[in-house]
Phi, psi and omega in degrees: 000123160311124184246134156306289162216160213220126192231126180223122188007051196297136196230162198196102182265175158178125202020068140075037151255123221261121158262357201201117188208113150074082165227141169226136177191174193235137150280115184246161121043079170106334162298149155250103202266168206207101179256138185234155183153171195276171183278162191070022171276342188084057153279332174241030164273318178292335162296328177287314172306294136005293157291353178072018176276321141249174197264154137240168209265342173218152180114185195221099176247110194276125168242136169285142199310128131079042175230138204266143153265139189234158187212148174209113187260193172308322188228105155284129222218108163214067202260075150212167204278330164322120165284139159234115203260154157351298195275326163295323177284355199265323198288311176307310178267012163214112184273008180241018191252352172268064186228206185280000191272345164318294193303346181278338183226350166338338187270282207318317181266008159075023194307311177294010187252311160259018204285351122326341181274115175327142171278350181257014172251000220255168171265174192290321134021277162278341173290316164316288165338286178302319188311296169327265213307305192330304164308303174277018134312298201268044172026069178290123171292002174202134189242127149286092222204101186283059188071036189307331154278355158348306186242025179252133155335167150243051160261328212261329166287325158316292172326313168280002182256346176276328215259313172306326178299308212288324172287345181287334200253002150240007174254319165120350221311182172234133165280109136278088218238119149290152182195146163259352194271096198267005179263001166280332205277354174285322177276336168304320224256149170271331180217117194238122192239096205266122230239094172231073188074328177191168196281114179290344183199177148186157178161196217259144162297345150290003185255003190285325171307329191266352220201104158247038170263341170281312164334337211239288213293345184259327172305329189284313185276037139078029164247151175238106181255131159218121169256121205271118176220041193210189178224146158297130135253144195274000000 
């Protein structure tokens, strides 16, 4: 299996608090990997360690070579004076994208209803989308994704995760998604990694029943998996 990125015990301090200590884990090839954890666990310092936006202080992270990142981070901040219309951000993150592949996500972001619309009128909602679509047009070999259903309904959210299923499984994408919604990341994620500072567990959401320090490890951030594959008995 191909790996994307290679996170080898890697660490991370600050004024002598240890935020990040020895985690290691791998994105391979096609995958949907899912990071979970309460908050100030460094879920979203390890994204940043990735993206090459902050350093760490020991350890090794192989991201592989001439392979594109798509990133949508959480909290969209586009408090500036520039008019930007719908159909312009959508053009600025997929400058190929306003061609017939619009049409392929055109229901979901409601485009012919906003794409003519100043971006400081649309709701965060829809602003979610456009971040979203915008990002996956520009056909990323690793897709990034910071709470990415936060201001989406849950039809909008369904839609985006059959739109997520489709690129792992007709582009091959590599997914990486934090999420808090932990009974999606159960039905989604191909690989699930719970995140306290360091990996308290990780391994396929079909394995949590069989596997209790993940079971335990999911219970403290506030899930309980019980699968009924069994009969009571009285």
């Amino acid at each position: 299996m191909q790996k994307l990125v290679e996170f080898k015990s890697v660490s991370k301090s600050f004024d002598g608090t240890m935020l990040m200590d020895h985690v290691s884990f791998t994105l391979n090839k096609g995958e949907i990997t899912m990071l979970v954890g309460q908050n100030g666990a460094g879920k979203t310092t390890l994204i940043r360690f990735i993206l090459g936006l902050e350093c760490y202080d020991s350890g090794e992270i192989i991201v592989q070579k001439n392979i594109k990142i798509g990133y949508v981070p959480q909290k969209l901040d586009f408090n500036f004076s520039m008019p930007l219309t719908s159909k312009g951000l959508i053009a600025t993150l997929a400058p190929n994208g306003l061609d017939k592949s619009i049409f392929d996500y055109s229901e979901f972001i409601d485009f012919n209803l906003i794409k003519n619309k100043d971006i400081s009128r649309i709701s965060g909602g829809q602003l979610q989308k456009l971040m979203l679509i915008g990002t996956i047009m520009n056909k990323p070999d690793l897709l990034i994704l910071d709470e990415p259903t936060q201001f989406l309904d849950l039809s909008s959210q369904q839609n985006f995760y059959r739109i997520i299923s489709s690129l792992k499984n007709n582009f091959g994408t590599t997914v990486l998604m934090i999420s808090h919604d932990l009974f999606t990341v159960m039905r989604n994620a191909d690989q699930v990694i719970c995140l306290n500072g360091h990996v308290c567990c990780s391994g396929k959401p079909a394995d949590v029943d069989s596997n209790v320090n993940f079971k335990n490890a999911l219970s403290e951030i506030g899930v309980y998996i019980h699968q009924h594959d069994h009969d009571h008995k009285h």
